[in-house]
PAKE-794983 format. One record per residue: residue in three letters; x, y, z of N, C-alpha, C, O in turn. Coordinates in steps of 0.05 Angstrom, whole numbers, plus 32768, in hexadecimal, padded with zeros to 4 digits. Example, Ala and Ser with C-alpha at 12.3 -4.5 7.8 and 13.67 -1.06 7.14 Angstrom:
BEGIN
+------+------+------+------+-------+-------+-------+------+------+------+------+------+------+
| code | n_px | n_py | n_pz | ca_px | ca_py | ca_pz | c_px | c_py | c_pz | o_px | o_py | o_pz |
+------+------+------+------+-------+-------+-------+------+------+------+------+------+------+
|  Ala | 8108 | 7F8E | 809C |  80F6 |  7FA6 |  809C | 8108 | 7FBE | 809C | 811D | 7FBE | 80A9 |
|  Ser | 8101 | 7FD3 | 808E |  8111 |  7FEB |  808F | 8102 | 8001 | 809D | 810C | 8017 | 80A1 |
+------+------+------+------+-------+-------+-------+------+------+------+------+------+------+
This chain:
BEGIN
+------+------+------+------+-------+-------+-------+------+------+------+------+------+------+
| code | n_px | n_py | n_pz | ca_px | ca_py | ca_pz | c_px | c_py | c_pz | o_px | o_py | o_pz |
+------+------+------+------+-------+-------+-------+------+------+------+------+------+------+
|  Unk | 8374 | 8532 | 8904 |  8391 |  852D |  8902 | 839F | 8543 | 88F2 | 83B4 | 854E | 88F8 |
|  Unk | 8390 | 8547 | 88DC |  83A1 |  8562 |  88CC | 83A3 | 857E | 88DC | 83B7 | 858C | 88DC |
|  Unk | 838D | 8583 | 88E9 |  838E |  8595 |  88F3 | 83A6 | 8596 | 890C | 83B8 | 85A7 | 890D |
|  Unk | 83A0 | 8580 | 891E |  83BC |  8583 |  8931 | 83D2 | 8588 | 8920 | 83E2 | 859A | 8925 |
|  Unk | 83D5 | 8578 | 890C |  83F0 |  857E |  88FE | 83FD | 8599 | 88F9 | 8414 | 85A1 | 88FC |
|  Unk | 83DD | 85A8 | 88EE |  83E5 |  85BC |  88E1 | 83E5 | 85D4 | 88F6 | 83E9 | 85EB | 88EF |
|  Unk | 83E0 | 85CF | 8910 |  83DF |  85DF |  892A | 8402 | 85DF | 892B | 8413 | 85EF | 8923 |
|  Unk | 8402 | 85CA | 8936 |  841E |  85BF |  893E | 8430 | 85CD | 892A | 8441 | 85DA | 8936 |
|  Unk | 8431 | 85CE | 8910 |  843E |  85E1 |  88F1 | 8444 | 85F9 | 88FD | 845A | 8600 | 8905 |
|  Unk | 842D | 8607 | 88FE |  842A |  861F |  8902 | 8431 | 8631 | 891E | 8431 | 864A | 891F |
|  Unk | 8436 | 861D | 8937 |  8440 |  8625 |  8952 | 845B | 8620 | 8948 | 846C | 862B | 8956 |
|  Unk | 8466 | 860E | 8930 |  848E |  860A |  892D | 848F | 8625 | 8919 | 84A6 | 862C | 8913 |
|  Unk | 847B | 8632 | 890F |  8487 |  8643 |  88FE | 847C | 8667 | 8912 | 847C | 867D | 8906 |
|  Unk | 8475 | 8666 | 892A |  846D |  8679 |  893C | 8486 | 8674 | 894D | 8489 | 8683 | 8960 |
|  Unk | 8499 | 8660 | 8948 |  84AA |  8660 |  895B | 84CA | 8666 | 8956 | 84DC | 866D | 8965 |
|  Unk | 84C7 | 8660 | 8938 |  84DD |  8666 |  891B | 84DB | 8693 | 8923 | 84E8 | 86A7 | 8927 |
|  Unk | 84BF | 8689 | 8920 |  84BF |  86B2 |  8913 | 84C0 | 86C3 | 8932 | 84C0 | 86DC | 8933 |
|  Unk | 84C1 | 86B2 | 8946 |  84C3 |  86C5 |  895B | 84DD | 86C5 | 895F | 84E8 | 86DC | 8961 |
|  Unk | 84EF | 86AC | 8962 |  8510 |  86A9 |  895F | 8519 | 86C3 | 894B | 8529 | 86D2 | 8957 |
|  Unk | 8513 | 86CB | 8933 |  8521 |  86D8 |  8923 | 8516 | 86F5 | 892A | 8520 | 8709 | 8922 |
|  Unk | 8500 | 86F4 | 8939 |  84FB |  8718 |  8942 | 850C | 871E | 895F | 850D | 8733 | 896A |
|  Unk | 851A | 8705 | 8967 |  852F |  8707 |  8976 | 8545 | 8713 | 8975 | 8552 | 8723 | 8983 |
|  Unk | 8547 | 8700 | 8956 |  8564 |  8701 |  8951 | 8566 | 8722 | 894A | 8577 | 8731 | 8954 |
|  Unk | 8550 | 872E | 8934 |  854A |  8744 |  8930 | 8549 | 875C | 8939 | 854F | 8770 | 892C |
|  Unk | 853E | 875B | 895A |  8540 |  876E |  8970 | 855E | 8771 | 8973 | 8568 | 8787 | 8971 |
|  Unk | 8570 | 8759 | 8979 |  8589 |  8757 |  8982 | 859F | 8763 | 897B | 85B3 | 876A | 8987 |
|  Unk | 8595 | 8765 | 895B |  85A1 |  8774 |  8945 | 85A1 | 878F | 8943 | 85B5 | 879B | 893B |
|  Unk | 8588 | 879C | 8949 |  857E |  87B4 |  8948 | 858B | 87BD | 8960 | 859A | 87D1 | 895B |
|  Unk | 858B | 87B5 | 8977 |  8592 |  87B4 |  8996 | 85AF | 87BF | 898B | 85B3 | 87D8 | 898B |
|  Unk | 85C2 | 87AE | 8983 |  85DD |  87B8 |  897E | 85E0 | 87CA | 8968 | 85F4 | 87D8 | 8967 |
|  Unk | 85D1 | 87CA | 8958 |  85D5 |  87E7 |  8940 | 85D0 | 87FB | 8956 | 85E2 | 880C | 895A |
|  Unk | 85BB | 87FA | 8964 |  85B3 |  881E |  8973 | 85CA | 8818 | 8987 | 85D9 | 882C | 8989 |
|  Unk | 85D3 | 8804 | 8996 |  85EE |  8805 |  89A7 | 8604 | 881C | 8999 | 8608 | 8832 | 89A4 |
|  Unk | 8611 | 8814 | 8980 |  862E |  8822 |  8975 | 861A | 8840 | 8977 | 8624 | 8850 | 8987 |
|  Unk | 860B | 8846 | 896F |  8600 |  8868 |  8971 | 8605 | 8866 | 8989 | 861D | 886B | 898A |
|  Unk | 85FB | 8861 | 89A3 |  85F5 |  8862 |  89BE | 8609 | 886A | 89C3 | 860B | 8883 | 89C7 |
|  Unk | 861F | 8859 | 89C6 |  8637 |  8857 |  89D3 | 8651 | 8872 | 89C4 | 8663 | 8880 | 89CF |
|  Unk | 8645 | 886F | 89A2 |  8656 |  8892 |  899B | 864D | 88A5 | 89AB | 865A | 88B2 | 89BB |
|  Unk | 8630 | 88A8 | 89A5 |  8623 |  88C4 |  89B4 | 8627 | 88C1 | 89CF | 8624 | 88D8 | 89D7 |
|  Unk | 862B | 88B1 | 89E4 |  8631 |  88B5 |  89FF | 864C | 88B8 | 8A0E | 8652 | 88BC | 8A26 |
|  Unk | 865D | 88B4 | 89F2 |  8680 |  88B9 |  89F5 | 8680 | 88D5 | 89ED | 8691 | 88E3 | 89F8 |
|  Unk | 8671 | 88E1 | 89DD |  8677 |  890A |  89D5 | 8689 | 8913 | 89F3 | 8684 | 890E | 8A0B |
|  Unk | 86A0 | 8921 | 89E6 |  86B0 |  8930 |  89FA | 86BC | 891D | 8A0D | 86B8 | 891F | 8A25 |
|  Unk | 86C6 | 890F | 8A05 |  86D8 |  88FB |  8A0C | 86EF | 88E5 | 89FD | 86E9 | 88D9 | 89E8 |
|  Unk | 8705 | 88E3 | 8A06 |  871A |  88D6 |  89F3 | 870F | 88B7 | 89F9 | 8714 | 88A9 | 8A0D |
|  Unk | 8701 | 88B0 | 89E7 |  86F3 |  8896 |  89E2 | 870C | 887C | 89E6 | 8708 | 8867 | 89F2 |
|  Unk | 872F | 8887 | 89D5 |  8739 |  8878 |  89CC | 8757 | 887F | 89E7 | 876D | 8886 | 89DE |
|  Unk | 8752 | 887B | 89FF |  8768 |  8887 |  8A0D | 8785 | 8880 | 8A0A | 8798 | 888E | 8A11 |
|  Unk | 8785 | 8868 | 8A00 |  87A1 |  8850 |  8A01 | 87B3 | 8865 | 89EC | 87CB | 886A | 89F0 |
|  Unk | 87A2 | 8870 | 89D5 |  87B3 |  8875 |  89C9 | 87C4 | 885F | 89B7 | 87DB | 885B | 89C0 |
|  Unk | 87BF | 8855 | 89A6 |  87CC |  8841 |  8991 | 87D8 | 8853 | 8985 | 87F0 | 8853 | 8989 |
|  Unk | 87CC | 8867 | 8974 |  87D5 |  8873 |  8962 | 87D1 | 8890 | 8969 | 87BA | 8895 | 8970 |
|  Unk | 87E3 | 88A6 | 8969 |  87D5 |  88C5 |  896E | 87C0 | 88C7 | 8962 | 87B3 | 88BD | 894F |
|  Unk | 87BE | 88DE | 897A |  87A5 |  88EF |  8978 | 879B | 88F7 | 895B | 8783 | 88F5 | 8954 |
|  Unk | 87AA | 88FD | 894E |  87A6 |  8904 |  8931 | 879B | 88F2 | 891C | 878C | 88F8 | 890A |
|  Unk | 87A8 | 88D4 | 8923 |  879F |  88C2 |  8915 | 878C | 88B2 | 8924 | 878B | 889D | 8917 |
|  Unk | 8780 | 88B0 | 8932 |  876B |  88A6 |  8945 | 8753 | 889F | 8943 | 8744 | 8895 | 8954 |
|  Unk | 874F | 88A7 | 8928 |  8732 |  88AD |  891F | 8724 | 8882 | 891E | 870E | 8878 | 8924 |
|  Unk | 8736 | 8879 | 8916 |  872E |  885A |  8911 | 872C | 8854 | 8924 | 8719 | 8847 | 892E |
|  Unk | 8751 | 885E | 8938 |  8747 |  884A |  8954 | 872B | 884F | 8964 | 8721 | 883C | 8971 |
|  Unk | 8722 | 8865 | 8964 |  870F |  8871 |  8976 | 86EB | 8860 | 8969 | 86D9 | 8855 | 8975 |
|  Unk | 86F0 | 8864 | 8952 |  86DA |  8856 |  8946 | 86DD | 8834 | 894E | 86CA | 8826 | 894B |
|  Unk | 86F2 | 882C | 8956 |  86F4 |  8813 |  895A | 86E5 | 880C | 8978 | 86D7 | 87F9 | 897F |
|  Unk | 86EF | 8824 | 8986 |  86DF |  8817 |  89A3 | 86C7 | 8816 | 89A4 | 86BB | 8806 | 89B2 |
|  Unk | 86B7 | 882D | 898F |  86A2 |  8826 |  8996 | 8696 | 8815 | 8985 | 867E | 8813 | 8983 |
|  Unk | 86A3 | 880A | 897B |  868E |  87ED |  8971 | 86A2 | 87D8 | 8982 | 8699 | 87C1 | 8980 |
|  Unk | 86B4 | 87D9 | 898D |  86B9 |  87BE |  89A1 | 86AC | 87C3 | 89B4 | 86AF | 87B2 | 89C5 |
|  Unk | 8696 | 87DC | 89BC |  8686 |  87DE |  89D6 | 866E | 87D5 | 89CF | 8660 | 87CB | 89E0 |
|  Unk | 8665 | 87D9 | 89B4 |  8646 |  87D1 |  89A9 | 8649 | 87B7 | 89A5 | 8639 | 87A7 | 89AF |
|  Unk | 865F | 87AF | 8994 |  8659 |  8787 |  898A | 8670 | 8781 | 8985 | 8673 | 8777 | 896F |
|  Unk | 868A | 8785 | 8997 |  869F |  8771 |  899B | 86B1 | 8778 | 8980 | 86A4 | 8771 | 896C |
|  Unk | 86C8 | 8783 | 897A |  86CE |  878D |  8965 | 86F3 | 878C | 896D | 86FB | 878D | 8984 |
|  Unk | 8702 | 8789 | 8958 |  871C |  878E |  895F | 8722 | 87AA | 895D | 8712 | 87B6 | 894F |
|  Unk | 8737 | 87BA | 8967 |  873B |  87D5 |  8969 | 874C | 87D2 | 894C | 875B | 87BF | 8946 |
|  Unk | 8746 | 87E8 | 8940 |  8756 |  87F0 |  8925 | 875F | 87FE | 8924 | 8752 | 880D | 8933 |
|  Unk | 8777 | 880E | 891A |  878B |  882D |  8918 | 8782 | 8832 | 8902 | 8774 | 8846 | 8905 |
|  Unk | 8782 | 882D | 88F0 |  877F |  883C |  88D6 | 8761 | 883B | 88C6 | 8750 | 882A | 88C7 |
|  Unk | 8763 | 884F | 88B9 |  874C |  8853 |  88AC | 8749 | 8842 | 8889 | 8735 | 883F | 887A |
|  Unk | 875E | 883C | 8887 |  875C |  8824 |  886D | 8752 | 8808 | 8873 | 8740 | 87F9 | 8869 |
|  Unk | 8769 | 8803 | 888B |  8761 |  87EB |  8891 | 8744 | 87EC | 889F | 8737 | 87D8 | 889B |
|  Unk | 8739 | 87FD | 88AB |  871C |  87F7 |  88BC | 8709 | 87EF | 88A7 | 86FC | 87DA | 88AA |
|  Unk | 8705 | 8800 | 888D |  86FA |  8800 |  887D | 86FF | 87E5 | 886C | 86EB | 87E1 | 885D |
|  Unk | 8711 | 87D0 | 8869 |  871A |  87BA |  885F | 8704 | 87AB | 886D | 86EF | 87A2 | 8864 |
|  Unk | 8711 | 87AD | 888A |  86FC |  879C |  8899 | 86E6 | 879D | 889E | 86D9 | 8788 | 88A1 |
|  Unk | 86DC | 87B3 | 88A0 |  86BA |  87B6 |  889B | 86B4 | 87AB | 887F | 86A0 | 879C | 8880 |
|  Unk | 86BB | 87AC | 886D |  86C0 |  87A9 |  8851 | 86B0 | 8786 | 8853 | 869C | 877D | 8848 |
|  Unk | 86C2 | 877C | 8861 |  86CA |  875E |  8861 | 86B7 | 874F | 887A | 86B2 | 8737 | 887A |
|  Unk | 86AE | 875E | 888B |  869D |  8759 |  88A5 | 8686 | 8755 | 889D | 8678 | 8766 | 8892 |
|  Unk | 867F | 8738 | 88A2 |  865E |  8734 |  88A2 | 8654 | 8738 | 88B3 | 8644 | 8726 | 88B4 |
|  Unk | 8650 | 8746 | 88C6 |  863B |  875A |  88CE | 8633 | 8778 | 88BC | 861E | 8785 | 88B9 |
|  Unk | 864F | 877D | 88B2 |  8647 |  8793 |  88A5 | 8634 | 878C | 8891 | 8631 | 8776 | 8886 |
|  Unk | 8623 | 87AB | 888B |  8623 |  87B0 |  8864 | 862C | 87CD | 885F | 862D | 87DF | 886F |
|  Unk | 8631 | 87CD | 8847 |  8634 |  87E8 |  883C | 8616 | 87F5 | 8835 | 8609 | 87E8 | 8825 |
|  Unk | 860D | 880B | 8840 |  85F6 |  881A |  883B | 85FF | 8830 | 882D | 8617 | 8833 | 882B |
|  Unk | 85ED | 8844 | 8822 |  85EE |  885B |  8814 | 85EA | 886D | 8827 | 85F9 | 8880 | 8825 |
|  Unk | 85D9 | 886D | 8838 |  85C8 |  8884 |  8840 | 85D5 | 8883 | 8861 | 85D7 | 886D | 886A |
|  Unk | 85DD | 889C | 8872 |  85E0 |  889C |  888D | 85C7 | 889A | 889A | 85B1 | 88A3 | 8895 |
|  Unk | 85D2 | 8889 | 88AF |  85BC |  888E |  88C1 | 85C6 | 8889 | 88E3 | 85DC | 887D | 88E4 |
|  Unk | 85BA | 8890 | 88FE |  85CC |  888A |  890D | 85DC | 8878 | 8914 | 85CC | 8867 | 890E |
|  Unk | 85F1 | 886A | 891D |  85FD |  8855 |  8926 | 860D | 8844 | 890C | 8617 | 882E | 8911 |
|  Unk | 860E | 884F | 88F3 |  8614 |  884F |  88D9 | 8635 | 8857 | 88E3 | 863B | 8864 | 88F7 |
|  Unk | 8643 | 884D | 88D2 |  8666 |  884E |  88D1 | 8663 | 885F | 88B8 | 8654 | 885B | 88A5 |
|  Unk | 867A | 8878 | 88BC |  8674 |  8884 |  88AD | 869A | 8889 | 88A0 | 86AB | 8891 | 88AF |
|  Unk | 86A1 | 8881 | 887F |  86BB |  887A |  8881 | 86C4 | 888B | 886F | 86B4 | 8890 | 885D |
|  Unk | 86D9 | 8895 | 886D |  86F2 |  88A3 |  8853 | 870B | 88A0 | 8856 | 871A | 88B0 | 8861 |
|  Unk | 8714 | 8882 | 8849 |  872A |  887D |  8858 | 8741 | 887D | 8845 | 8742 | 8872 | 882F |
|  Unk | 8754 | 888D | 8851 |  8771 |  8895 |  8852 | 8779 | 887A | 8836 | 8772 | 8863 | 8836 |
|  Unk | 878B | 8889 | 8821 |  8790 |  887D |  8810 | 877F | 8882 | 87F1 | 8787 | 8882 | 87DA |
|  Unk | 876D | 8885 | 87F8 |  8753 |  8880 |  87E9 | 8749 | 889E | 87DC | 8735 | 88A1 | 87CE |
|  Unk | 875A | 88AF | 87E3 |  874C |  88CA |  87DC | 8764 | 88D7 | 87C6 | 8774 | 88C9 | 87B9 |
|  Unk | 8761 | 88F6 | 87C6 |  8775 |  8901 |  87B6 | 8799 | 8907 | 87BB | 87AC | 890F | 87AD |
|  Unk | 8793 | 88FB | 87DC |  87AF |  8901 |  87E7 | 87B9 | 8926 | 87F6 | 87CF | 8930 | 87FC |
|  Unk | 879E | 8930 | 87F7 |  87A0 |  894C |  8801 | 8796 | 8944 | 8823 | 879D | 8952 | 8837 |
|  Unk | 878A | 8933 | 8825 |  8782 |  893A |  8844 | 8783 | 8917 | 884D | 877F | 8906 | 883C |
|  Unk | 878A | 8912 | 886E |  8783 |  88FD |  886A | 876B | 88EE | 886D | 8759 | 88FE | 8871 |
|  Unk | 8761 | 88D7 | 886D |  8747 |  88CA |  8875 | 873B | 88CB | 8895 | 8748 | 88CD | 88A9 |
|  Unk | 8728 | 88C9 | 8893 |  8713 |  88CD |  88AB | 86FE | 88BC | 88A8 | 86F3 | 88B9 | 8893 |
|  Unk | 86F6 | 88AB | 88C5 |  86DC |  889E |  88D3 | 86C9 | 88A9 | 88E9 | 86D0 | 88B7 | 88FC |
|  Unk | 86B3 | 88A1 | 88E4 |  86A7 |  88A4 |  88FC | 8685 | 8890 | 88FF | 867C | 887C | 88F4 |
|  Unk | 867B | 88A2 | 8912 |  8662 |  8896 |  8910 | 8647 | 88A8 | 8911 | 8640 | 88B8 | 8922 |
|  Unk | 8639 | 889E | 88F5 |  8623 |  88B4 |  88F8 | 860D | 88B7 | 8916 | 8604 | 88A5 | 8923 |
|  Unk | 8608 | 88D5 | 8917 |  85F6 |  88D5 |  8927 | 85DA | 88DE | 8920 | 85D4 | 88DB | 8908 |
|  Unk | 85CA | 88E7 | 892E |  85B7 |  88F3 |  8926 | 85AC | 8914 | 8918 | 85B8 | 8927 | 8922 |
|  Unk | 85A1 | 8916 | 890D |  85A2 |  8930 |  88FF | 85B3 | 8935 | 88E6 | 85B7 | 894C | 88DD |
|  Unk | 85C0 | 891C | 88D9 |  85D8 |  891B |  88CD | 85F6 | 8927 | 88D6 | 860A | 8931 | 88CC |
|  Unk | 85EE | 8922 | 88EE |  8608 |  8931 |  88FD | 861D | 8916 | 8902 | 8611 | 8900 | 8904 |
|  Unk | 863E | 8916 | 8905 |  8647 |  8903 |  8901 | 8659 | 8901 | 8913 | 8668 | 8914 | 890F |
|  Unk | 865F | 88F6 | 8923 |  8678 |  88F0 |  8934 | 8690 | 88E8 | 8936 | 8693 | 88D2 | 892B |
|  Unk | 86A2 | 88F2 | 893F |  86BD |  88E3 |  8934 | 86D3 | 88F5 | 8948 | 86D1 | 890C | 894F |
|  Unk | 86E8 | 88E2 | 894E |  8700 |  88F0 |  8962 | 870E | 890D | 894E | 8714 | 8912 | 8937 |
|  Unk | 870E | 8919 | 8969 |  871A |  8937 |  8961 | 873B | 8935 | 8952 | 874D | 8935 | 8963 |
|  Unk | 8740 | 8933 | 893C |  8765 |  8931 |  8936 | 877B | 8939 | 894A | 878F | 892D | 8953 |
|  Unk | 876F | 8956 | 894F |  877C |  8961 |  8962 | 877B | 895B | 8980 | 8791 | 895E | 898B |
|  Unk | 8769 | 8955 | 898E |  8768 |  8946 |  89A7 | 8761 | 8929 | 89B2 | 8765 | 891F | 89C8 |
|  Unk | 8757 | 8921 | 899F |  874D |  8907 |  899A | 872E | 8908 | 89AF | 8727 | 88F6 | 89BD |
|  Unk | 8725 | 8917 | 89AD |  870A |  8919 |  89C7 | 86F8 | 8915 | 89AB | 86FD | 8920 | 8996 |
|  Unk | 86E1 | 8901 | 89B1 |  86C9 |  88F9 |  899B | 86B6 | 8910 | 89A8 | 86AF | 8919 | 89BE |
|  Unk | 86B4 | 8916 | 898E |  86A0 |  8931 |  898E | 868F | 8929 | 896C | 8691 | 8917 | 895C |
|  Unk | 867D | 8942 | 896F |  8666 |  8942 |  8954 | 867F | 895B | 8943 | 8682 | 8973 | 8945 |
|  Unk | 8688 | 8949 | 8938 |  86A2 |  895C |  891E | 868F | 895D | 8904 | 8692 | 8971 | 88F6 |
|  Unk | 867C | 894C | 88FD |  8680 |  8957 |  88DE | 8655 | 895B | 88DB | 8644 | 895B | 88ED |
|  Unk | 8652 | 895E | 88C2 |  8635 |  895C |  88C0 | 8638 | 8943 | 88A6 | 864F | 893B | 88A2 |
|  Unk | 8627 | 893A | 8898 |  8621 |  8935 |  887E | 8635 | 8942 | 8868 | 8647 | 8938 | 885A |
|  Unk | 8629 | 8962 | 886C |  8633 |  896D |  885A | 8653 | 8977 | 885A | 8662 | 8978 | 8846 |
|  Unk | 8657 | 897E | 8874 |  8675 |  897F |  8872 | 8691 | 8971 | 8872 | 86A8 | 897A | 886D |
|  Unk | 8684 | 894E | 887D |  868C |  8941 |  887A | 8693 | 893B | 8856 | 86A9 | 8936 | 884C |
|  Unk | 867D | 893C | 884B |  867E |  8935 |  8826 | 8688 | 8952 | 881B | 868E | 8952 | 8803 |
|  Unk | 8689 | 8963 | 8825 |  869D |  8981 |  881C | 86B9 | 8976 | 881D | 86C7 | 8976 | 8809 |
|  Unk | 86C2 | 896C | 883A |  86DB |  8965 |  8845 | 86E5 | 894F | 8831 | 86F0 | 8955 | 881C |
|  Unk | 86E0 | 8938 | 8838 |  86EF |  891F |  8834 | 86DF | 891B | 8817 | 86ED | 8912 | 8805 |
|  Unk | 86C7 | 8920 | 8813 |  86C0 |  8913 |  87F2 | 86CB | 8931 | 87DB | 86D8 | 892E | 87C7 |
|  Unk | 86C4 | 8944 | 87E3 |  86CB |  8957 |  87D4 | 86EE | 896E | 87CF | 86FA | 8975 | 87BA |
|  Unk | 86F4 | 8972 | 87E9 |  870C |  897D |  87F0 | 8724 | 895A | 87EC | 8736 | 8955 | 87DC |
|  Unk | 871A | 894E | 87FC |  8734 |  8935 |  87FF | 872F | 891B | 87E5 | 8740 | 890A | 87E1 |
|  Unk | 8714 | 891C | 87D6 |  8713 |  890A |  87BB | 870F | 88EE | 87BE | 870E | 88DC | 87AD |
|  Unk | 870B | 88F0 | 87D8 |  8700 |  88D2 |  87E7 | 86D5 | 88C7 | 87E7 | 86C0 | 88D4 | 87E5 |
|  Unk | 86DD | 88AC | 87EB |  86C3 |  88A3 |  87E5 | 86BA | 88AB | 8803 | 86C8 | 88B0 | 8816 |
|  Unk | 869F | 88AA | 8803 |  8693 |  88A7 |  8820 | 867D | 8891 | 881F | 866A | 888E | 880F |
|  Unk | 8684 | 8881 | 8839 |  8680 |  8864 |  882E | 8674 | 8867 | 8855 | 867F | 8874 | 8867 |
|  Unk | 865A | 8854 | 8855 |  8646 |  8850 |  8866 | 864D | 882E | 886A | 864E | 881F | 8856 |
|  Unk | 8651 | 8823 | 888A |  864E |  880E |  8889 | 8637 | 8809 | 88A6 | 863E | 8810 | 88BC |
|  Unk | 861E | 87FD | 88A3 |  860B |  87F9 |  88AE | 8612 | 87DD | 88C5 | 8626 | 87D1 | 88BD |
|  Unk | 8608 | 87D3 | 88D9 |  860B |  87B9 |  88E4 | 85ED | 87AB | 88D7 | 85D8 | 87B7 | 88D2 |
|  Unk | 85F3 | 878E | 88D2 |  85E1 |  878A |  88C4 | 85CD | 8782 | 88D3 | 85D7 | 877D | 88E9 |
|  Unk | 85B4 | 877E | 88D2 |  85A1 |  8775 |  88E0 | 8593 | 8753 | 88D5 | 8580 | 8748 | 88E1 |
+------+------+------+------+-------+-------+-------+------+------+------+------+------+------+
């Protein structure tokens, strides 16, 4: 009798831990999506509608592609995106880039010489984000010139927001 019992235990807790390597894959599935879907928009105006010019575009453009990976409202601005990732439980804030990583310096927040910029990291520490001038998503910044640009030149934080798993 103990033993059935403890069979029967042990098939509800093989059935607990396979549910959560579900839920787990599902998660992972949509983190490598937002990379997927930046890196397969390069050389293309991601954000066509145009909410906001080309110049300021940088949020809206980041917005489609996370309403293409996991359902997302479109944002204009780079303060407010950052609020809401801020505030989004899916998100976390990470330290470290890595691909499919939100990568943020948003407007307000710096020394007032340049304005703020988003994107999404890619691989190689290479980073993506809509062109100011044309709005076409291309690989604009690295690691390092990104944190030259906006953390060093513009006095802004650079702030990583991860999807959580």
């Amino acid at each position: 009798m103990k033993f059935k019992l403890m069979v029967q235990i042990l098939s509800l807790q093989i059935q607990v831990l396979m549910l959560q390597v579900q839920v787990l894959t599902k998660k992972l599935e949509e983190r490598l999506a937002i990379y997927r879907i930046a890196h397969a928009s390069l050389g293309i105006d991601i954000s066509p509608l145009d909410a906001v010019n080309d110049e300021l575009g940088c949020a809206e453009s980041v917005s489609w592609v996370l309403k293409k990976a996991i359902g997302f409202p479109i944002i204009t601005g780079t303060w407010t995106l950052n609020k809401y990732l801020s505030e989004d439980p899916r998100f976390e804030k990470v330290y470290a880039p890595e691909p499919g990583v939100v990568i943020i310096s948003p407007t307000g927040t710096g020394n007032g010489s340049i304005s703020g910029h988003v994107g999404v990291c890619g691989e190689n520490d290479n980073i993506m984000s809509s062109d100011s001038s044309s709005g076409i998503w291309r690989l604009n910044f690295t690691q390092y010139s990104w944190a030259s640009r906006y953390g060093k030149q513009g006095g802004f934080q650079v702030i990583y927001y991860r999807l959580k798993v």
